[in-house]
PDB file of N, CA, C and O in Angstrom:
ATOM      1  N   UNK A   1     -12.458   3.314   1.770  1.00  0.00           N
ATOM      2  CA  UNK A   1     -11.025   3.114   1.756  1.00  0.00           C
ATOM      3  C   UNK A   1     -10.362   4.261   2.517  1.00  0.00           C
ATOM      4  O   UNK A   1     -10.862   5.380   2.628  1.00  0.00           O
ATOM      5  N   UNK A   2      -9.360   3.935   2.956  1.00  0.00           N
ATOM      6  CA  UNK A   2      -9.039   4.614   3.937  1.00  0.00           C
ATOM      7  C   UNK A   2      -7.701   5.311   3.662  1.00  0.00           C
ATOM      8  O   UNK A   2      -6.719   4.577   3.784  1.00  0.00           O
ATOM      9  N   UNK A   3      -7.448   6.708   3.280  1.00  0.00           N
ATOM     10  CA  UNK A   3      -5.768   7.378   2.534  1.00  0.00           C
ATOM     11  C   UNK A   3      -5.413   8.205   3.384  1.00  0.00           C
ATOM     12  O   UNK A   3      -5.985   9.240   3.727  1.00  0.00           O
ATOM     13  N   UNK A   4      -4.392   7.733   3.767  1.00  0.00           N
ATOM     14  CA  UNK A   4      -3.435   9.072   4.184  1.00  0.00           C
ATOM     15  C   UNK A   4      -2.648   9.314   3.667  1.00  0.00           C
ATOM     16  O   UNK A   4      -2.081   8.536   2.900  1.00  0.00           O
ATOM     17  N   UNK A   5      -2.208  10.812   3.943  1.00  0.00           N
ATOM     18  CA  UNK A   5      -1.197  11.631   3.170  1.00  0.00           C
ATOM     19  C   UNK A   5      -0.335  11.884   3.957  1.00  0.00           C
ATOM     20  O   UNK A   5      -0.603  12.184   5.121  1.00  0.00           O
ATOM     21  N   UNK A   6       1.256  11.798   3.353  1.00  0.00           N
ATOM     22  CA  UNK A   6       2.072  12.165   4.230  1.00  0.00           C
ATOM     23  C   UNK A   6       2.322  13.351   4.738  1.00  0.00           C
ATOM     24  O   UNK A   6       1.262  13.977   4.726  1.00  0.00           O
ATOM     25  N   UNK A   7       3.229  14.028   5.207  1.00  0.00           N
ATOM     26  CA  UNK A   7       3.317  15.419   5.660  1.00  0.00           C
ATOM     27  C   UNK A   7       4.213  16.338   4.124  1.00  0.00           C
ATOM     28  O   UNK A   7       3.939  17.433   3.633  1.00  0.00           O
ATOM     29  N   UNK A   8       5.357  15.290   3.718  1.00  0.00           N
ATOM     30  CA  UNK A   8       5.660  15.800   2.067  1.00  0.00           C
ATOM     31  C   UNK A   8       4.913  15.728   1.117  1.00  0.00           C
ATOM     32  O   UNK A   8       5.124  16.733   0.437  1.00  0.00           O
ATOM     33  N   UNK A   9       4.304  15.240   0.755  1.00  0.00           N
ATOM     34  CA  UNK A   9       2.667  14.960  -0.203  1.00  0.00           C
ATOM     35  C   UNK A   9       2.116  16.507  -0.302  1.00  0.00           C
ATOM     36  O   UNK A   9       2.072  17.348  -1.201  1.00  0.00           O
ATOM     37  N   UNK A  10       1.642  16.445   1.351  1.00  0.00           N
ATOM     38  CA  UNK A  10       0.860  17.671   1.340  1.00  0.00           C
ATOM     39  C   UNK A  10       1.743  19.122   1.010  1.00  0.00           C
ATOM     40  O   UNK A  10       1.178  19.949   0.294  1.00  0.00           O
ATOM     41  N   UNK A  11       2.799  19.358   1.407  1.00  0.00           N
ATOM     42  CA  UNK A  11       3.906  20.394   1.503  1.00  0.00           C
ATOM     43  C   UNK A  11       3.596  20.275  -0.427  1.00  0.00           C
ATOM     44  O   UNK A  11       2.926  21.124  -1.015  1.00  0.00           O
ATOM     45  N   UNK A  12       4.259  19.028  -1.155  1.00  0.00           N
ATOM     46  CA  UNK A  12       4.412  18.810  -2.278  1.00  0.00           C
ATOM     47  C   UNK A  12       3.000  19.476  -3.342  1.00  0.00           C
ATOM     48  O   UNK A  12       3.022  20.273  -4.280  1.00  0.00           O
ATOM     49  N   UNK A  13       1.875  18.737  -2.690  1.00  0.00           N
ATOM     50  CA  UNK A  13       0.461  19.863  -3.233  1.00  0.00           C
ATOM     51  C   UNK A  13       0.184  20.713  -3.113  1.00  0.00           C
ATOM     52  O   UNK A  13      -0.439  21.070  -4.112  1.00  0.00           O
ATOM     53  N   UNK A  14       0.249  21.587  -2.263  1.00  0.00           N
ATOM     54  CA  UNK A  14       0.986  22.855  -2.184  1.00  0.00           C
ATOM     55  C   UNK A  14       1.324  23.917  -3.473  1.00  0.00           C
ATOM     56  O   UNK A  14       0.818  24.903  -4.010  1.00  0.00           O
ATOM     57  N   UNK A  15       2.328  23.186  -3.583  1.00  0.00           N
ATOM     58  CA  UNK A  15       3.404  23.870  -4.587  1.00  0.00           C
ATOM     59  C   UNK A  15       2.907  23.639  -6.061  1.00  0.00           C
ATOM     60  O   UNK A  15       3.576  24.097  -6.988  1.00  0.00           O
ATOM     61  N   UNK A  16       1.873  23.016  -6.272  1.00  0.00           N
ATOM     62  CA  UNK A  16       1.328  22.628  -7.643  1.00  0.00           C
ATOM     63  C   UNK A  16       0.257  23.646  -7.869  1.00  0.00           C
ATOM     64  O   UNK A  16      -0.463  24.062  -6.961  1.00  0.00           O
ATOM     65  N   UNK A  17       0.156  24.151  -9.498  1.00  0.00           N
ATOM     66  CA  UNK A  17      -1.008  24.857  -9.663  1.00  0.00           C
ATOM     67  C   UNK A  17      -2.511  24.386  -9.031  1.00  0.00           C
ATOM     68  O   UNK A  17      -2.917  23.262  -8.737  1.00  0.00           O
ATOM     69  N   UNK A  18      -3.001  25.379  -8.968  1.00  0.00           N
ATOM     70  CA  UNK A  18      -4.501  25.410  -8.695  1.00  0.00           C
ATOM     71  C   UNK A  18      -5.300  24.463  -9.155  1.00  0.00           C
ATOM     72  O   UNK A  18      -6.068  23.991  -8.317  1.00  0.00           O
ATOM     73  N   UNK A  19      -5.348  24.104 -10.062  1.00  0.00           N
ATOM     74  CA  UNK A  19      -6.067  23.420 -11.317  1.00  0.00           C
ATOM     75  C   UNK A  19      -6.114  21.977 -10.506  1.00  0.00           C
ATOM     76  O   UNK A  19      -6.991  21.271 -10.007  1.00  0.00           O
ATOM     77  N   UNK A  20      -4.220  21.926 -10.704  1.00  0.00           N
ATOM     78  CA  UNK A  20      -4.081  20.415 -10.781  1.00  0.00           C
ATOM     79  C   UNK A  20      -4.347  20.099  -9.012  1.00  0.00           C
ATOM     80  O   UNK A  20      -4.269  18.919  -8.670  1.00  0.00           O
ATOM     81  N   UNK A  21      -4.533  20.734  -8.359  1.00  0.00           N
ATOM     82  CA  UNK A  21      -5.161  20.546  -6.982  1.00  0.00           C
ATOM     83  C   UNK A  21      -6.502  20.059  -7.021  1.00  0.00           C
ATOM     84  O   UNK A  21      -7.051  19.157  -6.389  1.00  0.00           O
ATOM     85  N   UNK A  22      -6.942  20.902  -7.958  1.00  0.00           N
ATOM     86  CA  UNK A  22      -8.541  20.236  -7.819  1.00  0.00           C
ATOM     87  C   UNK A  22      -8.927  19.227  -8.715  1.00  0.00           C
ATOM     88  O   UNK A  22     -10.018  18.661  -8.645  1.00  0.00           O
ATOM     89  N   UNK A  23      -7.756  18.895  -9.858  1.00  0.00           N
ATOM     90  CA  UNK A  23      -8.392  17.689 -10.708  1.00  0.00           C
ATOM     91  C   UNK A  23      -7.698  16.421  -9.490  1.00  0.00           C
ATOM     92  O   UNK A  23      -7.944  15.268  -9.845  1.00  0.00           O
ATOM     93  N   UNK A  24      -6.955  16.535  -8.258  1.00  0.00           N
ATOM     94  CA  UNK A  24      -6.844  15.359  -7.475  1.00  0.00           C
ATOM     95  C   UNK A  24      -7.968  14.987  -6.471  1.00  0.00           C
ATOM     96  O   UNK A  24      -8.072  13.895  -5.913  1.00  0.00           O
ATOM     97  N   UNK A  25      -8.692  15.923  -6.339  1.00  0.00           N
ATOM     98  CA  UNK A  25      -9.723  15.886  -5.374  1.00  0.00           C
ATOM     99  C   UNK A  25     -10.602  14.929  -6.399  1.00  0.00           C
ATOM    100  O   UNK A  25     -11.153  13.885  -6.048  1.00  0.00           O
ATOM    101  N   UNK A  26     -10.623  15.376  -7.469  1.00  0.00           N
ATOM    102  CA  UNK A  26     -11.229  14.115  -8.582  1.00  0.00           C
ATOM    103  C   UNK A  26     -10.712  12.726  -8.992  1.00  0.00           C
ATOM    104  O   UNK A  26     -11.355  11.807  -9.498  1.00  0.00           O
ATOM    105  N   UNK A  27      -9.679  12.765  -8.730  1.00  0.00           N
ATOM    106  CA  UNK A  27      -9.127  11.036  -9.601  1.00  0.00           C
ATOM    107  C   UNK A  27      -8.878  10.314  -7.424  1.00  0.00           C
ATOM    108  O   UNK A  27      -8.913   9.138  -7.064  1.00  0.00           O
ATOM    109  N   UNK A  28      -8.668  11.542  -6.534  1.00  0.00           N
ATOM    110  CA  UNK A  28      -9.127  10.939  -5.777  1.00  0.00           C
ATOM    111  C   UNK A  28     -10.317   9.855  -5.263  1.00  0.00           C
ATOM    112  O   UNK A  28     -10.292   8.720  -4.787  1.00  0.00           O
ATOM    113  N   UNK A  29     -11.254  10.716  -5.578  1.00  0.00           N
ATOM    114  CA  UNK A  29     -12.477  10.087  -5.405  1.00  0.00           C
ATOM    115  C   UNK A  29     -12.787   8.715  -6.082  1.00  0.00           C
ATOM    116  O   UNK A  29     -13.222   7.712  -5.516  1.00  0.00           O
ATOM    117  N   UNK A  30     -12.362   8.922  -7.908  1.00  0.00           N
ATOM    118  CA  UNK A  30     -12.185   7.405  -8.223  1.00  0.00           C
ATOM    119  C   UNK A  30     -11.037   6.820  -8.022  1.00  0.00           C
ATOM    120  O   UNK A  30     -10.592   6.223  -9.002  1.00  0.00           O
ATOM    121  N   UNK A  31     -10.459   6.800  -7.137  1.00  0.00           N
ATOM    122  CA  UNK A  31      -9.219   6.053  -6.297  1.00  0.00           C
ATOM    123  C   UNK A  31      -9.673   5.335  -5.270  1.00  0.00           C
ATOM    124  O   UNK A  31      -9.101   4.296  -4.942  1.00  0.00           O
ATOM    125  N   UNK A  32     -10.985   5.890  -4.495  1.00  0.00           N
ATOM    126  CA  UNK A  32     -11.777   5.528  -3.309  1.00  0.00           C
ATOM    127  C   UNK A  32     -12.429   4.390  -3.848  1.00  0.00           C
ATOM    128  O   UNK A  32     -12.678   3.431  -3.118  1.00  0.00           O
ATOM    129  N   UNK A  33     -12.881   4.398  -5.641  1.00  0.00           N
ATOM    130  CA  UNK A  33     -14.009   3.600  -5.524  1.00  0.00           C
ATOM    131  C   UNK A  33     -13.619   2.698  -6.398  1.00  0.00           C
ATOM    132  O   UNK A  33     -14.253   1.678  -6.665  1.00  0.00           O
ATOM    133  N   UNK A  34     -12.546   3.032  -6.891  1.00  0.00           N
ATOM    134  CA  UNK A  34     -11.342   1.857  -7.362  1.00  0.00           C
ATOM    135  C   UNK A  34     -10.113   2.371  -7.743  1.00  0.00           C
ATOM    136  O   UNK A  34      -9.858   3.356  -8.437  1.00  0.00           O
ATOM    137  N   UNK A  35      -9.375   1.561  -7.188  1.00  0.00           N
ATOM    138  CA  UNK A  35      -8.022   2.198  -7.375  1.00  0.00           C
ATOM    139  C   UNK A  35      -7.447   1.536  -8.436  1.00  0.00           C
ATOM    140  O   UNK A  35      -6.260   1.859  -8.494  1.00  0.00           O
ATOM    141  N   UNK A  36      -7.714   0.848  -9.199  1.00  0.00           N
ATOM    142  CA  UNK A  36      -7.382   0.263 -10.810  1.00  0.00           C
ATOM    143  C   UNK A  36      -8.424   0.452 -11.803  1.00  0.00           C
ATOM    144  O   UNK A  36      -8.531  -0.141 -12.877  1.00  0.00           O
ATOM    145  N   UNK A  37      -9.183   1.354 -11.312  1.00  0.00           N
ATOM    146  CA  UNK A  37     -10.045   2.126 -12.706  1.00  0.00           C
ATOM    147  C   UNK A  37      -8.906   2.861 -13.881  1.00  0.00           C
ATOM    148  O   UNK A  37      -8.159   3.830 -13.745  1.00  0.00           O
ATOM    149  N   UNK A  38      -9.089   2.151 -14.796  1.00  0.00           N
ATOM    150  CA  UNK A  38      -8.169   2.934 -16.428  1.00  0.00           C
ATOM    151  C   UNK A  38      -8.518   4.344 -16.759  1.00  0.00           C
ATOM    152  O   UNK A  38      -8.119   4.789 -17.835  1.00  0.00           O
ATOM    153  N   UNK A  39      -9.071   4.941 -16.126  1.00  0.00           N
ATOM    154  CA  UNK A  39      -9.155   6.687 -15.781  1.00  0.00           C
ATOM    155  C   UNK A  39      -8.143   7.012 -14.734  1.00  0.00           C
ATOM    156  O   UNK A  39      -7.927   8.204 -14.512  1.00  0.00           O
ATOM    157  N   UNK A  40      -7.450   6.035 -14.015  1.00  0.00           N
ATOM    158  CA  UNK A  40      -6.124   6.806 -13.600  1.00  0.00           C
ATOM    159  C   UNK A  40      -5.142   6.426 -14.174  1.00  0.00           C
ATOM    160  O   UNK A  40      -4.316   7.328 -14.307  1.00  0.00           O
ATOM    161  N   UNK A  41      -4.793   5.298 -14.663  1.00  0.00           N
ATOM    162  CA  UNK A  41      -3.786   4.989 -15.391  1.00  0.00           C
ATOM    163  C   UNK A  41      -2.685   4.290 -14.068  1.00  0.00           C
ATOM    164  O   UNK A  41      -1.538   4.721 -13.949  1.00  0.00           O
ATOM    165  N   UNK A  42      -3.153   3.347 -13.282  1.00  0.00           N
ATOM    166  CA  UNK A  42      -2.244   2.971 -11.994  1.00  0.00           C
ATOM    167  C   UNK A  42      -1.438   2.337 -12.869  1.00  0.00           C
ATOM    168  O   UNK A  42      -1.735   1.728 -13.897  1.00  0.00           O
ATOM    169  N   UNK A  43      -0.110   2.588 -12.233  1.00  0.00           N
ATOM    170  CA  UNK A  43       1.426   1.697 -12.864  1.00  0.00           C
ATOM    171  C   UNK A  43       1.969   1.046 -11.350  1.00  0.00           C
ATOM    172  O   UNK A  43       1.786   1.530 -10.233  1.00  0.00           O
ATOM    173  N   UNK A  44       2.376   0.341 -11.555  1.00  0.00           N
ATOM    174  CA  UNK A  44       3.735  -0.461 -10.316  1.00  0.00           C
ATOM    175  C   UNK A  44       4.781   0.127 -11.237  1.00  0.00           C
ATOM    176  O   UNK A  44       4.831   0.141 -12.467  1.00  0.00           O
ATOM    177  N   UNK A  45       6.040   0.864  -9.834  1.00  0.00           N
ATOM    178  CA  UNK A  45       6.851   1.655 -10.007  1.00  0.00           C
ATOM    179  C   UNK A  45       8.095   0.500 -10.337  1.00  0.00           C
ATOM    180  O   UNK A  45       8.137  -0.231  -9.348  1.00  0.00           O
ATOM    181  N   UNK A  46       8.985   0.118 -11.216  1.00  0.00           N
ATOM    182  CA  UNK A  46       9.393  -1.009 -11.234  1.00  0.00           C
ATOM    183  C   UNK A  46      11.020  -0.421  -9.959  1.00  0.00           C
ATOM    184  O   UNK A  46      11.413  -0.930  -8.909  1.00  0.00           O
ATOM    185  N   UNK A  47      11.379   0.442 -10.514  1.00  0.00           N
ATOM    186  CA  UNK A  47      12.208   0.417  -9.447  1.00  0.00           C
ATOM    187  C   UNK A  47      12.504   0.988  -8.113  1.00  0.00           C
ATOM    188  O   UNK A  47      13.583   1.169  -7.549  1.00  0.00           O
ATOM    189  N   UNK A  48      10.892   1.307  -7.621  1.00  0.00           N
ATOM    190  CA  UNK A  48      10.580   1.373  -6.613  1.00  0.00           C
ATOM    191  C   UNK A  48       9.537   0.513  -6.060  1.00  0.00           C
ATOM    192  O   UNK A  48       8.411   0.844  -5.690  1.00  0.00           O
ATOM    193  N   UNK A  49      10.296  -1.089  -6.059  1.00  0.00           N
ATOM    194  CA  UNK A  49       9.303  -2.125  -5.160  1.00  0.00           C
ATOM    195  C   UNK A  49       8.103  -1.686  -4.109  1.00  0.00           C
ATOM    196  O   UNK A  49       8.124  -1.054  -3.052  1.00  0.00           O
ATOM    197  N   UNK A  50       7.191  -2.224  -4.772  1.00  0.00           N
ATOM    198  CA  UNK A  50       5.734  -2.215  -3.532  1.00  0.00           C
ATOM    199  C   UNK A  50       4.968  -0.674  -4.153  1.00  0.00           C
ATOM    200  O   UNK A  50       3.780  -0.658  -3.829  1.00  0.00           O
ATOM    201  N   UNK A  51       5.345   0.449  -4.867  1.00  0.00           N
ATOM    202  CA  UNK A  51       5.107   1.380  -5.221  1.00  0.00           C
ATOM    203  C   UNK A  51       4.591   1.760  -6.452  1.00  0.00           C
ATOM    204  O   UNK A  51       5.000   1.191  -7.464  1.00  0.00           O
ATOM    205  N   UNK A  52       3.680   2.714  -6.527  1.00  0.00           N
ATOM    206  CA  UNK A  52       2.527   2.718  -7.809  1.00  0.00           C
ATOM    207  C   UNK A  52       2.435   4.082  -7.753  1.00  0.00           C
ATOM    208  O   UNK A  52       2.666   4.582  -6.652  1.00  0.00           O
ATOM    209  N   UNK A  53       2.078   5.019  -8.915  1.00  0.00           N
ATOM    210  CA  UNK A  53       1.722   5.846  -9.486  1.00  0.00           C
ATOM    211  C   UNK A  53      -0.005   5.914 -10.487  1.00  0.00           C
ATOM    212  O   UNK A  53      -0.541   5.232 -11.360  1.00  0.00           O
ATOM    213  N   UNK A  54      -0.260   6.854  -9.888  1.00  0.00           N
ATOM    214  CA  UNK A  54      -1.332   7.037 -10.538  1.00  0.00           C
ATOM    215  C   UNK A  54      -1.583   8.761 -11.507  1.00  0.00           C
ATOM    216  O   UNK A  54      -0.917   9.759 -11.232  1.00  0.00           O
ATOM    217  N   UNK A  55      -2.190   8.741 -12.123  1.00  0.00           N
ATOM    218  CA  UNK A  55      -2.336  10.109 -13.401  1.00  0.00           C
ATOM    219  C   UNK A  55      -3.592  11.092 -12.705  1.00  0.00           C
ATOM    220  O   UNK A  55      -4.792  10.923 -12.486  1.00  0.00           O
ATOM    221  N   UNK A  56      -2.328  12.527 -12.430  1.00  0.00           N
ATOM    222  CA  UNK A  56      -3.693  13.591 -11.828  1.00  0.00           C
ATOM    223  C   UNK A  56      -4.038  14.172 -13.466  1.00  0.00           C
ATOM    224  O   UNK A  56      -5.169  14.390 -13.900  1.00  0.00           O
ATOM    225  N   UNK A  57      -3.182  14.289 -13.964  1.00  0.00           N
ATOM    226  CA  UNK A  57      -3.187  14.899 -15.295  1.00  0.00           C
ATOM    227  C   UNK A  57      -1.977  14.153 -16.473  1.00  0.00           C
ATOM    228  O   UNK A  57      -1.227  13.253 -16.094  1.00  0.00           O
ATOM    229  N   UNK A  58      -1.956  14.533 -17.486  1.00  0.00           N
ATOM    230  CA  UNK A  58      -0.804  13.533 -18.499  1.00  0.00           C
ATOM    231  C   UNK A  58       0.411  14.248 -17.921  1.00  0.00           C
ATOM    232  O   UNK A  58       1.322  13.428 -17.816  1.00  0.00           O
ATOM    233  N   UNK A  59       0.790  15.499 -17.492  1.00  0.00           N
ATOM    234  CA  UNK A  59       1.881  15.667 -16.810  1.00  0.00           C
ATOM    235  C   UNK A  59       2.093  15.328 -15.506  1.00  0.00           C
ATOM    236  O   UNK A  59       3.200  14.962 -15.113  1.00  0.00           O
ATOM    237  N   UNK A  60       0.854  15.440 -14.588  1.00  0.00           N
ATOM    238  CA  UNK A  60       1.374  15.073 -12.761  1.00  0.00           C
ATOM    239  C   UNK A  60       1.185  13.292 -12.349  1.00  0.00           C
ATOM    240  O   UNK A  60       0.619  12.438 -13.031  1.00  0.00           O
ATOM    241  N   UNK A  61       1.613  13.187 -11.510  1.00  0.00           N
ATOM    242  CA  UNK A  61       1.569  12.488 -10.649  1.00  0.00           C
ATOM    243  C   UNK A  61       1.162  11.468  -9.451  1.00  0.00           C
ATOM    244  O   UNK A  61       2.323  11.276  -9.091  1.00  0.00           O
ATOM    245  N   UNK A  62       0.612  10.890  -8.807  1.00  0.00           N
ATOM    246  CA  UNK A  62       0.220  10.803  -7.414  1.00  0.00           C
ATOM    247  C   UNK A  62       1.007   9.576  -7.502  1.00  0.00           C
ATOM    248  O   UNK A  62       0.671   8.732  -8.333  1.00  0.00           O
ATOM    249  N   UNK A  63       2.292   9.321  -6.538  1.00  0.00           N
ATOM    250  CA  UNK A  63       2.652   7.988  -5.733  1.00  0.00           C
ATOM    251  C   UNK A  63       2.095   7.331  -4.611  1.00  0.00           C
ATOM    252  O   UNK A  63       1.720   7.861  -3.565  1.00  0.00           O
ATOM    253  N   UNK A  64       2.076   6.320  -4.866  1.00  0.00           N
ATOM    254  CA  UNK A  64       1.338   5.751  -2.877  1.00  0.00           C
ATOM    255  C   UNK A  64       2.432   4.317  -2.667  1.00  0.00           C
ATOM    256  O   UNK A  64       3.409   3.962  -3.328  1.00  0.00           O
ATOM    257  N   UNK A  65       1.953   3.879  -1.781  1.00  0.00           N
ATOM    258  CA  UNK A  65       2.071   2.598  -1.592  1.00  0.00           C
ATOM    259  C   UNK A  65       1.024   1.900  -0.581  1.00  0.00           C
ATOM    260  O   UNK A  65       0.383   2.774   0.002  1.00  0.00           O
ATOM    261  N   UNK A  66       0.667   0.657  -0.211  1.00  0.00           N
ATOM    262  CA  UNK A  66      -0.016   0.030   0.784  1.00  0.00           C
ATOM    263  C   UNK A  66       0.653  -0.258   1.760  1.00  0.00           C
ATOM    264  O   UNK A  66       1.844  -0.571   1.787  1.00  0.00           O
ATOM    265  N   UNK A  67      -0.390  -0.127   2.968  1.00  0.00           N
ATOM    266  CA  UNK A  67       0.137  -0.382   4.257  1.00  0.00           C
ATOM    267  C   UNK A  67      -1.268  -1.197   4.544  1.00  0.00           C
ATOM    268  O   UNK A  67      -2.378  -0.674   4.444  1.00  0.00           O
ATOM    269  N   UNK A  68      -1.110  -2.106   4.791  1.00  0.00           N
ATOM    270  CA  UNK A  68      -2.210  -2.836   4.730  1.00  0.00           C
ATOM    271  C   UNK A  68      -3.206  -2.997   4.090  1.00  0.00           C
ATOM    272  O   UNK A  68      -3.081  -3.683   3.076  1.00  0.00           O
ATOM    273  N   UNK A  69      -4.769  -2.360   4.464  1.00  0.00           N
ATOM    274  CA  UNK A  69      -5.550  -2.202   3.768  1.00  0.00           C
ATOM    275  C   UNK A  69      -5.794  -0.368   3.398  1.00  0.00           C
ATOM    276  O   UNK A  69      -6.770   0.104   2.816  1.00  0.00           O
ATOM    277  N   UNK A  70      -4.474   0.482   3.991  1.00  0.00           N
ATOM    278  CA  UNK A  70      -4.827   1.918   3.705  1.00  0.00           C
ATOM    279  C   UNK A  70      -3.748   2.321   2.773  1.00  0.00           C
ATOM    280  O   UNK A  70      -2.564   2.013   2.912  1.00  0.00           O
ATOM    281  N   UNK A  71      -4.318   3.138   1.669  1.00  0.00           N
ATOM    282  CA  UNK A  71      -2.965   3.858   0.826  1.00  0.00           C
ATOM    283  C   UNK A  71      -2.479   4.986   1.218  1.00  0.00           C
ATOM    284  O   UNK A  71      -3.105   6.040   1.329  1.00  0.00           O
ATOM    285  N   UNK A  72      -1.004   4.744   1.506  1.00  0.00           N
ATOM    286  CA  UNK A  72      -0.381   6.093   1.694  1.00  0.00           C
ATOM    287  C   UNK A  72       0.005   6.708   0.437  1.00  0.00           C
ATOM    288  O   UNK A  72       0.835   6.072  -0.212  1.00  0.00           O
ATOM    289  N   UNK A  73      -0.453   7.912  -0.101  1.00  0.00           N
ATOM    290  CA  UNK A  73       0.070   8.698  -0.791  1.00  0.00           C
ATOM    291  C   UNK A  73       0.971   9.596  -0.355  1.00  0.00           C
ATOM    292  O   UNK A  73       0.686  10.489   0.443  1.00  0.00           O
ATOM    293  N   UNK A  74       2.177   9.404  -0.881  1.00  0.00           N
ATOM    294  CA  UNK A  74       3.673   9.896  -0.115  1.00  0.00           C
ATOM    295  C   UNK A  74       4.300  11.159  -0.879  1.00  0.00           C
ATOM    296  O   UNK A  74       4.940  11.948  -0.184  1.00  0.00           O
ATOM    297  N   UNK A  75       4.156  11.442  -2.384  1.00  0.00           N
ATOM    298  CA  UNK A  75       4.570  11.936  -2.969  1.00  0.00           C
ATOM    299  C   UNK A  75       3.900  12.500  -4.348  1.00  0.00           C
ATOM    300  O   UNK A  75       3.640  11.582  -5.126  1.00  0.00           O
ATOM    301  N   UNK A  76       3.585  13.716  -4.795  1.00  0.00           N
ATOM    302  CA  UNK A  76       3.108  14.158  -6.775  1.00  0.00           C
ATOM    303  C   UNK A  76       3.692  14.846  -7.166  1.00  0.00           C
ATOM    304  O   UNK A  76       4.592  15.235  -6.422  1.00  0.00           O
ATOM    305  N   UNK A  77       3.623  15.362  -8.319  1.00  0.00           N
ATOM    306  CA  UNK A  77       4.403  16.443  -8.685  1.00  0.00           C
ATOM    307  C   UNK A  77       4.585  15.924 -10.460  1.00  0.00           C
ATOM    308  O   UNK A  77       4.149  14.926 -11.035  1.00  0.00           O
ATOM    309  N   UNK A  78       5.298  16.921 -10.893  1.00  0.00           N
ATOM    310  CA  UNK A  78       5.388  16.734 -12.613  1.00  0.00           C
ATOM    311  C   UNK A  78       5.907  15.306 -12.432  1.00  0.00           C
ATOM    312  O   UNK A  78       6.467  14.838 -11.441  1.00  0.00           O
ATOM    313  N   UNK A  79       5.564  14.621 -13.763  1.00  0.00           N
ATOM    314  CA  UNK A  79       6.252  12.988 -13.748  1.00  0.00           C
ATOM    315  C   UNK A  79       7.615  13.090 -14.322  1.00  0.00           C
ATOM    316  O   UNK A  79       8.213  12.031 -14.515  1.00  0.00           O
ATOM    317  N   UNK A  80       8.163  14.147 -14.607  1.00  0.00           N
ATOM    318  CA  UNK A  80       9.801  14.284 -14.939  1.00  0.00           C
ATOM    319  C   UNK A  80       9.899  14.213 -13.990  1.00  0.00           C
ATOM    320  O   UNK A  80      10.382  13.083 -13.916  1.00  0.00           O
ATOM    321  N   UNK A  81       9.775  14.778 -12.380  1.00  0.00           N
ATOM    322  CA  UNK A  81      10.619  14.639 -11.447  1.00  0.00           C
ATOM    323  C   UNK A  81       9.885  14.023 -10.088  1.00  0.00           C
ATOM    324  O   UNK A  81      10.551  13.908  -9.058  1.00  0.00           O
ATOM    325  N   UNK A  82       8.624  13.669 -10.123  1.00  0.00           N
ATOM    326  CA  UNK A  82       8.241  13.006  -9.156  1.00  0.00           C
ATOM    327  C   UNK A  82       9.347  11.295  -9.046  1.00  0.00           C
ATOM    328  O   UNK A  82       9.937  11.164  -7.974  1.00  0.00           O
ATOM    329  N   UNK A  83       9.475  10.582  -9.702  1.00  0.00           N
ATOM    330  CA  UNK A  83       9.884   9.315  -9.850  1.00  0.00           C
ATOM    331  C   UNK A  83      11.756   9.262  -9.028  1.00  0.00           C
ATOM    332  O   UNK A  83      12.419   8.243  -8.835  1.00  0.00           O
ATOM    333  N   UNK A  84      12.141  10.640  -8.722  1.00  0.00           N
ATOM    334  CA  UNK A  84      13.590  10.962  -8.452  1.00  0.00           C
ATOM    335  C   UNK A  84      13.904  10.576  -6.910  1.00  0.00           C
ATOM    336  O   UNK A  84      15.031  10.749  -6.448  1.00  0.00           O
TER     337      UNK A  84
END
């Protein structure tokens, strides 16, 4: 499967502790090998049509959406304010 990250995504990971950097390199990987495995917890964003969230941790984040057959992950961060 094929993900790209946007250029705010990355700026956005960045700015997140250490930790939670490397538990995405993990729910990444089962994102690759399913992206509706119940170890991420995928939601459809209701009021952001076409848009889904997935769980780096019970506080962060990861948004994407599809562009065909590739996910863009656009946006993470705490889930108080990623969804804004």
């Amino acid at each position: 499967m094929v993900i790209h990250k946007t250029d705010d995504f990355l700026e956005e990971l960045l700015r997140l502790p250490k930790p939670v950097q490397q538990l995405l390199e993990r729910q990444e990987h089962i994102f690759r090998e399913n992206w509706l495995d119940p170890r991420l917890h995928t939601k459809r964003i209701k009021e952001m049509p076409g848009v889904f969230s997935f769980r780096i941790t019970r506080r962060y984040r990861a948004l994407f959406y599809w562009k065909g057959e590739e996910a863009v992950f656009f946006s993470i961060g705490h889930r108080k304010d990623v969804y804004r």
